[in-house]
N, C-alpha and C positions, 0 to 999 in steps of 0.2 A: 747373289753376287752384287756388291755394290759398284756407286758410280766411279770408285776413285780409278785411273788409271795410272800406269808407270808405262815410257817410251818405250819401244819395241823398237830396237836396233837386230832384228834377228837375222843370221846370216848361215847359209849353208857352210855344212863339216864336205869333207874328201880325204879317203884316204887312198893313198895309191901307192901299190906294193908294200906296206907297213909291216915290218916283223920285230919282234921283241925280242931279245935274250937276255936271259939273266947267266953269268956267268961263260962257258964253253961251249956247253952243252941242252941247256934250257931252254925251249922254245917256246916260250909263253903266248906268242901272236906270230903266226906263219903268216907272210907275205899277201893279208888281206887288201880288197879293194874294194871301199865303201863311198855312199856317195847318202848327204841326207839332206834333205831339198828343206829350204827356209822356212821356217813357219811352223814346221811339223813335228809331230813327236816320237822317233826313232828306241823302240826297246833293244836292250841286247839280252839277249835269254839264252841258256847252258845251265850245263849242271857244273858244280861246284870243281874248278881248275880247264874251265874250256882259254879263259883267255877275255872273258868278257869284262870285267872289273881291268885288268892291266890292259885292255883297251880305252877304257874310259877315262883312266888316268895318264893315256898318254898325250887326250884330247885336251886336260886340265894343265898336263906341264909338268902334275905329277911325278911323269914315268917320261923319260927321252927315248925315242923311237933307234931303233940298233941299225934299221933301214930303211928306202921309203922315204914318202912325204905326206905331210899332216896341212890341209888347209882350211883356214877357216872364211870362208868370202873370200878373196882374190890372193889374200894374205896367205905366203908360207909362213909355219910358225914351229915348225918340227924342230929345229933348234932354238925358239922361243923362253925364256923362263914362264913359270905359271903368272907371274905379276905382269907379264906383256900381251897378255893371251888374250883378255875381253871376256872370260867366260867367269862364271860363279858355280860353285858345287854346293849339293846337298849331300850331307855324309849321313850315313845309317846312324850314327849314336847322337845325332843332330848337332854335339858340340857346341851348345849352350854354357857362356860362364855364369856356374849360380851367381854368385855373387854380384850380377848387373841384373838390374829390371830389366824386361819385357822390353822397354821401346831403349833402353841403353845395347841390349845387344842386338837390335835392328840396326842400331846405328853404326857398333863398331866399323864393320868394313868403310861407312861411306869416311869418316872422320880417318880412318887407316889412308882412306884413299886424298884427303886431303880436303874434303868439303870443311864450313864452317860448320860450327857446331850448333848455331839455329836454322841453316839448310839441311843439313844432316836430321835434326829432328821432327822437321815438317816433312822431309820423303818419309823416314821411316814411319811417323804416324801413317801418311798413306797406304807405306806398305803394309800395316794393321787393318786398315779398313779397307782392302782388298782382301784380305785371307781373313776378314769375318774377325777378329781381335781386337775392334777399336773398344777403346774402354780397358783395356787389361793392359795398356803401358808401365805401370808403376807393381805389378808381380812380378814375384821372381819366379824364374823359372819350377823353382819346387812346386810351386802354387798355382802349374798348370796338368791336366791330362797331359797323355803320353801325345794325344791328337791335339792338340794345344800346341804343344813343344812343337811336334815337327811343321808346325805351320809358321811358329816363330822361324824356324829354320828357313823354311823357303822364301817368308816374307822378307829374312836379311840378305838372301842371294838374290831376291828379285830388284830390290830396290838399289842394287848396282846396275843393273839396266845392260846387262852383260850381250851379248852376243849369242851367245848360249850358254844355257843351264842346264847342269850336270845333275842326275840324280843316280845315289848308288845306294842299292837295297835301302829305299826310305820307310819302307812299311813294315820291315822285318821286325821291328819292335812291340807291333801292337797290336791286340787282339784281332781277331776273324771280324767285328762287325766294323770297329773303327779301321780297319785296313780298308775296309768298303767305300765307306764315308773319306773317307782321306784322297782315298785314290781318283774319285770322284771330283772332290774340292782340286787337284793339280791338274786334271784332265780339262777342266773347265778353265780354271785359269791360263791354262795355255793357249786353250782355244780363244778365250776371251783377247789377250795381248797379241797372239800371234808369233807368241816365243817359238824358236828353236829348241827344243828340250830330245836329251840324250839318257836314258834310263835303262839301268842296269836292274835286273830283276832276275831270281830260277824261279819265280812263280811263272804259272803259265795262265791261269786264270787272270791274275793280275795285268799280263801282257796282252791279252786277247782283248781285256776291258778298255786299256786305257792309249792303245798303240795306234797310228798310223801305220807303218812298217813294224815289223818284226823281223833281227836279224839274229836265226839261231844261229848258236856258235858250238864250237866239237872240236877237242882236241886241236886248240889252238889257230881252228880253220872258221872260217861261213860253209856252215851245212846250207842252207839254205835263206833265201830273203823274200820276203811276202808281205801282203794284208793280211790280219787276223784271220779273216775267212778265206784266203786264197791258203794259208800252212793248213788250215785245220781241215779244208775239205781235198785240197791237192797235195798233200806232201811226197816230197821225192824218194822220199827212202822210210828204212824201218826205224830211223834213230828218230826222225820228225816225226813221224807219225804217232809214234810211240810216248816221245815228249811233247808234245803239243796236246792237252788233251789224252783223255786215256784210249787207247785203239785198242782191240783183242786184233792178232795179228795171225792168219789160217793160211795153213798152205792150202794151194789151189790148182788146179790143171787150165790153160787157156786149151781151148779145144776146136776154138773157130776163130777167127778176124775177117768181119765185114766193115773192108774202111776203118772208122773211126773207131767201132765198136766188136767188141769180144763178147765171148761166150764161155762163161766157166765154167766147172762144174768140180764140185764136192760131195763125194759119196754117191752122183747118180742124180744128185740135184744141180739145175739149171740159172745160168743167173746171168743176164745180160747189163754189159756198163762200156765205159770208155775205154780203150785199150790201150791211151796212153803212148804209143809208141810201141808198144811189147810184141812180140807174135808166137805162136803157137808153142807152148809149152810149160812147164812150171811157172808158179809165180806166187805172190802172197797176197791176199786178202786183207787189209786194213778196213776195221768197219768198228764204228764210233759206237758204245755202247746202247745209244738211243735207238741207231739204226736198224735193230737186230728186233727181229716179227718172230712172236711165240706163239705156242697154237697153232700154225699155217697150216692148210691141209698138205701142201707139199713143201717138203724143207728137208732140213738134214734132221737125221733121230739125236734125242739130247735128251740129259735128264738133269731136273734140277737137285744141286746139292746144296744149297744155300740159299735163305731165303732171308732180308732183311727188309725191316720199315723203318726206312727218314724220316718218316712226315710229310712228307711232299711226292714223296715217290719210293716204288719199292725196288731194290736191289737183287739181284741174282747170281750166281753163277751157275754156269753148266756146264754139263762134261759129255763129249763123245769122243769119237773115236778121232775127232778131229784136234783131241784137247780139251784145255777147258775155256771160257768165255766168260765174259762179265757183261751184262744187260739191266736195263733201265725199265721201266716200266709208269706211268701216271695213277694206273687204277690202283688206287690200293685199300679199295673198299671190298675188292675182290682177288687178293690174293692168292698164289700159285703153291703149293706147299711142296716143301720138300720131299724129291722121292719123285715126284709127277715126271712121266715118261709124255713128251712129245715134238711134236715138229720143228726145227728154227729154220728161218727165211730170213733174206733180208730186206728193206725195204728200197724201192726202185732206185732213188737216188742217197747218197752219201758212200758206198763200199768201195774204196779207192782201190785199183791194182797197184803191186810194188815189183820192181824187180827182184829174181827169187836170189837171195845172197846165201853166199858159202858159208 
């Protein structure tokens, strides 16, 4: 990261009672109520039609809120236009015009916004030597990587010096490693200025890596709001558990509660964890594929019907009576072959209880 910096005017979002319609009948955003504290960087994660993207653009000006109030620092702005709002977005297709160099379309917005055109040219070089591009002012956009481009992107919404910045599926464009690297370079720069940053992502990897908060969404509602490690090791239900991360998800019998802690049991096997609130009777087992001990002298019976090599680690599934499961494994100098009949256990700490749903 270099030394240049850009002002950090960054101010908390709030939403209280917010709901969306399109039309009569459409309820794109059910009467949510969010709060995202200055500084930080706030994902919103769902699968495709939760409500998360027509959230984000209600926060830009985008999209006018059908109910409810939108504020950004002390200011309501739910009837705002986007040009009164203080915020900058990054949009998935970056919205680059070919036809202006590198440090011409850093500058568009500030000259849109009324700077002179040798102010306007001295931020956006900085906002180049923040995102790592100094030197590449006078290319055009064709004549960058895809990881190139979206940096141009960010570095023309930064260098308005916005209130908050918007990002919607920014990494959707670009391969598996530069997704890495990319996601990495906004994480850093946010944390570096101490921007507000609001991100829209259905990657879940993506959100775990690069989130303060993480606020899944479902059917229009907040399923749940967390830290990356408070959704992935506590989640509420099977929808979280399931998305966040991949869970295998077992029914189970609760058969004791001492206090805090329960006692389950699957097929005869024993297994002590937190009980959550629950008490004696059905329930479901969420347990992250790392979590799951093969070979154990006691466990439930399983037999492997799958057996894969990543390179880093070996992959499984197995099937009982319970179902089937998917498991991780490190050794993979010593592989399990398919067909092998034995034990599965789980390891003491990660197998969440859920409530058992209809």
């Amino acid at each position: 990261m270099t030394e240049a910096k850009i002002a950090s005017k960054a101010a908390p979002v709030r939403f209280e009672g917010v709901s969306k319609l399109f039309g009569k009948d459409v309820i794109a955003v059910d009467a949510i109520d969010l709060h995202v504290e200055a500084g930080t960087l706030v994902t919103l994660l769902g699968p495709s039609g939760c409500g998360k993207t027509t959230t984000l653009r209600m926060i830009a000006g985008l999209e006018m809120a059908s109910s409810g109030r939108i504020l950004i620092g002390e200011r309501d702005v739910t009837k705002l236009p986007a040009t009164d709002r203080d915020v900058s977005m990054v949009f998935q297709s970056y919205a680059l015009f070919p036809h202006m160099s590198v440090v011409e379309n850093v500058m568009y917005g500030l000259t849109f916004s009324g700077f002179g055109k040798e102010e306007a040219r001295a931020r956006a070089q900085q906002g180049l030597e923040l995102i790592g591009l100094n030197g590449f002012d006078k290319r055009l956009p064709s004549e960058l990587s895809g990881g190139q481009q979206q940096r141009v992107a960010v570095a023309r919404a930064l260098v308005l010096e916005p209130q908050v910045l918007l990002f919607d599926e920014p990494l959707s464009n670009l391969d598996a490693k530069l997704r890495r690297q990319v996601r990495e370079d906004i994480r850093a720069i946010q944390q570096d200025l101490g921007l507000t940053v609001i991100y829209v992502t259905h990657d879940q990897e993506e959100a775990l890596a690069v989130s303060d908060q993480i606020v899944v969404m479902r059917n229009a509602a907040i399923a749940q709001i967390g830290t990356p490690r408070q959704l992935y090791d506590a989640p509420n239900d099977r929808f979280v558990a399931d998305f966040i991360g991949e869970a295998n998800l077992i029914g189970c019998q609760i058969v004791a509660v001492d206090g805090e802690m329960a006692t389950i049991e699957i097929e005869g096997y024993r297994h002590h964890l937190p009980a959550r609130g629950l008490g004696a009777g059905a329930a479901t087992l969420a347990i992250r594929p790392s979590r799951i001990v093969l070979g154990a002298s006691e466990g439930v019976a399983a037999r492997i019907i799958k057996a894969t090599y990543v390179g880093v680690r070996m992959e499984y599934t197995l099937e009982g009576a319970f179902g089937k499961v998917f498991a991780v494994q490190d050794n993979v100098d010593e592989p399990l072959e398919v067909g092998t009949d034995l034990r599965m256990s789980f390891a003491e700490k990660g197998p969440v209880l859920l409530p058992q749903e209809d």
